[in-house]
N, C-alpha and C positions, 0 to 999 in steps of 0.2 A: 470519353471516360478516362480517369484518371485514378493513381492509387492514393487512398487515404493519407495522410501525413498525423499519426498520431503521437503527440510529449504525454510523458508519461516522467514523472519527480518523485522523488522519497528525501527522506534524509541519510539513507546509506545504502543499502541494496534488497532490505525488504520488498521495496516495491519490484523485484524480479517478480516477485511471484506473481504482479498484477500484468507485467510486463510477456510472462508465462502464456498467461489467460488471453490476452489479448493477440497477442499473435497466433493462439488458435483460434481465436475465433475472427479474426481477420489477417488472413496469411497471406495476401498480397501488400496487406499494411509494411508503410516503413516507420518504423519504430523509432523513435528518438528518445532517450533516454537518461535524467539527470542524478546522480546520486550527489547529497552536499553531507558525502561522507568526513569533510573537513569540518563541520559547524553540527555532526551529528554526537548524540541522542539528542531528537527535540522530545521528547519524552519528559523532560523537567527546567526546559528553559520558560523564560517568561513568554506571555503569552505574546502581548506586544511585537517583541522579538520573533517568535514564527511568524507572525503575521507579513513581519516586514519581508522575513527570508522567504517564504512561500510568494509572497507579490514578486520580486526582484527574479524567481526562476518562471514565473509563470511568463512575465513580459520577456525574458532571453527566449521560453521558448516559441512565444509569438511569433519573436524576431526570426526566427526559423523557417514561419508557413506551417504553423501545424494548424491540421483542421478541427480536432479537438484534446483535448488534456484529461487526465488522466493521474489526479493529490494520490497520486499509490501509497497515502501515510494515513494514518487514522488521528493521529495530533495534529497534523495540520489541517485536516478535515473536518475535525470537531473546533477547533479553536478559530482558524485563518478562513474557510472558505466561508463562515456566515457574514464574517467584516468585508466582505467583498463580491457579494452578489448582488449581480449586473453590470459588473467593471472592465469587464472583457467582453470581445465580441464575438469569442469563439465558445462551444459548450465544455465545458466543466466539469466533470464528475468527480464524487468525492466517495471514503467509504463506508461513511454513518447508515448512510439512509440503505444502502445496496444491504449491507451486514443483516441492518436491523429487518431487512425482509425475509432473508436470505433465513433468518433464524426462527422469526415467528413461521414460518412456514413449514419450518423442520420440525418446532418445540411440540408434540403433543400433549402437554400439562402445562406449560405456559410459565414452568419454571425454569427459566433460561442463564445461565451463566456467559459471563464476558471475563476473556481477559486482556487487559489491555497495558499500556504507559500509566507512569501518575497522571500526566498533564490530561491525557483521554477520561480515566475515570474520575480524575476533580472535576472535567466539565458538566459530567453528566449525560452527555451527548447519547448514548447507547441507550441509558434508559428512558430518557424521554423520545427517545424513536420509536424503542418496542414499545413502551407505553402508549404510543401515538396510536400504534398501528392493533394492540390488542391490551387493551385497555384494563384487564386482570391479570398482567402477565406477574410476574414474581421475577424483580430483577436484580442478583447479584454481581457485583464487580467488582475484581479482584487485580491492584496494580502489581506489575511486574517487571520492577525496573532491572533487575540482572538480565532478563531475557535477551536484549537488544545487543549491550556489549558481548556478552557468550557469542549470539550468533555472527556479529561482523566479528570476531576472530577465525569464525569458524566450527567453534565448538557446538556441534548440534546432535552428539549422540556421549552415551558414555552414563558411568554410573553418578557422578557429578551433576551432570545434566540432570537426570532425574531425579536425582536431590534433591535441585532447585526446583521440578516442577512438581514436588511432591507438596512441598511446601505451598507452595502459590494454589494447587488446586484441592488442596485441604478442605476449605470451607466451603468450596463450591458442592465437593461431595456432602458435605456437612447439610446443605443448605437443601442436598436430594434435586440437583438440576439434572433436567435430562436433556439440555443442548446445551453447548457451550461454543459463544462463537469467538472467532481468531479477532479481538481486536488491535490487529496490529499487524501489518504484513509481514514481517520477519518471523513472525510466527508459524506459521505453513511450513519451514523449513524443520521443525521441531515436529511434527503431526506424529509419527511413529512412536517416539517419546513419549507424548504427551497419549496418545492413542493404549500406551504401556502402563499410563498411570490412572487415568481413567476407565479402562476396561472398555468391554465391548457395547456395553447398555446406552454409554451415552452418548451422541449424535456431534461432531465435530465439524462445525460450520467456517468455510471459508468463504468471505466475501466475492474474491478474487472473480470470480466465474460471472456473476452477476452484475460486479462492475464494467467490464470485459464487454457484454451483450448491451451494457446501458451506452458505454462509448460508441461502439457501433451504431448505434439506433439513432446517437445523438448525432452523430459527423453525417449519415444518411438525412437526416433528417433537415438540416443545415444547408448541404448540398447533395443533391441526389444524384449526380453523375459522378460521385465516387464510384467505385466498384473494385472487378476485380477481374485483371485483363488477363485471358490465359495464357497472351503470348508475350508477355513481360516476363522478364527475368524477377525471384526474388531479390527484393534489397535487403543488404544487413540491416539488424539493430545498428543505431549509430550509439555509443554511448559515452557518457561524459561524468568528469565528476570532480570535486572541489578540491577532490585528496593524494591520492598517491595513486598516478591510474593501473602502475603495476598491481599492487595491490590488489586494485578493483576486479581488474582483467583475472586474478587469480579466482577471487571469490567466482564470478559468474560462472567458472570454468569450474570450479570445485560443487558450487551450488545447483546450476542449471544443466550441467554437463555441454554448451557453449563457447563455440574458440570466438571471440568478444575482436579479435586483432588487436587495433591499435583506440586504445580509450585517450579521449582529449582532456586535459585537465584545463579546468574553468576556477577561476579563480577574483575574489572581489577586490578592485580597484580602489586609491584612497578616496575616490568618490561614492564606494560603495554600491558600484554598476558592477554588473557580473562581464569579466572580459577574457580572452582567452592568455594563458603564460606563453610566454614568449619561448 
């Protein structure tokens, strides 16, 4: 028996929160962890483009021995993992589909709100999930491109903040939804906020938990002599990232409450392979 090796990528450090979920629910798991907080918001780059950057971190984290991964991004899960399924030979989880359960399940009127990136709600991804899964459902989606920046500064309470999320879930209320799911993992960090502007009626879905138990199931499933050895010491999260790792190391630590040590900074070569700085 041996411990899981699970990668886990965002494009900045949204995907904590997947990365959260996952080490509770597999706590002997060693975590590896990529932020390409140098090339982030992918929230409104070309699609093309994530495709490429999500392929190039997925093969680095191959390059590792991870047993399964773990798109902790909802734009590159709706855009990048349909151009590439069956390309690897490890399992893959991404957060459309986990979300989109995750919310019909919650929604009792099947009027459900999303808020997400532009790049997330231009695909559509969200609604033809729910739509897949409960075929009357009423689906609003509302893009939020300030959210992302706000929170990799940090800024995730304040009368500002709520400003912003008054605005963005304006018409959700309008629209009289009684769930509304995170799409977007940077978003969890805002829940209290957002919990402030939407009141207590309506149901606040985070994927996170769901994706977390599908990774699981999927690196069990793969190999089943993973487990979880009681006389092993925990391993750190290992974590990485394309940008400034102080930085990073600060957020985890302000976000997750988290001492991160030492973060490696990875960076892309004029070949355009992800390698580490010197």
């Amino acid at each position: 028996m041996r411990c899981a090796k699970i990668g886990i990528l965002d494009s900045g450090i949204g995907g904590l929160t997947v990365a959260r979920a996952i080490g509770d629910a597999m706590p002997s798991a060693h975590l590896i962890y990529f932020g390409d907080t140098a090339r982030m918001p992918y929230g409104d780059k070309p699609p093309d483009q994530i495709v490429r950057f999500v392929r190039e971190i997925i093969a680095f984290l191959l390059d590792q021995g991870v047993d399964a991964i773990a798109v902790a991004c909802n734009t590159s899960s709706a855009l990048a993992l349909p151009a590439m399924q069956g390309d690897f030979d490890v399992p893959i989880v991404g957060m459309i589909e986990c979300g989109a359960v995750a919310v019909v399940e919650t929604s009792r009127t099947g009027r459900i709100g999303v808020i997400a990136t532009g790049n997330t709600v231009r695909s559509g991804a969200y609604g033809k999930a729910i739509t897949s899964l409960r075929a009357s459902a009423h689906v609003v989606q509302q893009a939020c491109p300030l959210l992302v920046p706000m929170i990799e500064r940090g800024e995730v309470s304040g009368e500002r903040t709520r400003h912003i999320l008054r605005d963005y879930i304006r018409p959700l209320l309008a629209a009289d939804v009684d769930s509304v799911v995170y799409g977007c993992t940077h978003y969890p960090f805002l829940d209290a906020e957002v919990r402030a502007v939407t009141g207590p009626s309506i149901s606040l879905v985070d994927p996170a938990i769901r994706v977390a138990y599908a990774v699981r199931s999927a690196a069990l499933a793969r190999d089943p002599s993973l487990g979880a050895d009681p006389e092993a010491p925990a391993i750190p999260p290992r974590f990485m990232t394309s940008g400034d790792p102080e930085v990073f190391a600060r957020m985890v630590h302000l976000l997750l409450g988290w001492r991160p040590g030492e973060v490696e900074r990875i960076s892309m070569d004029t070949r355009g392979l992800i390698s580490r700085n010197a």
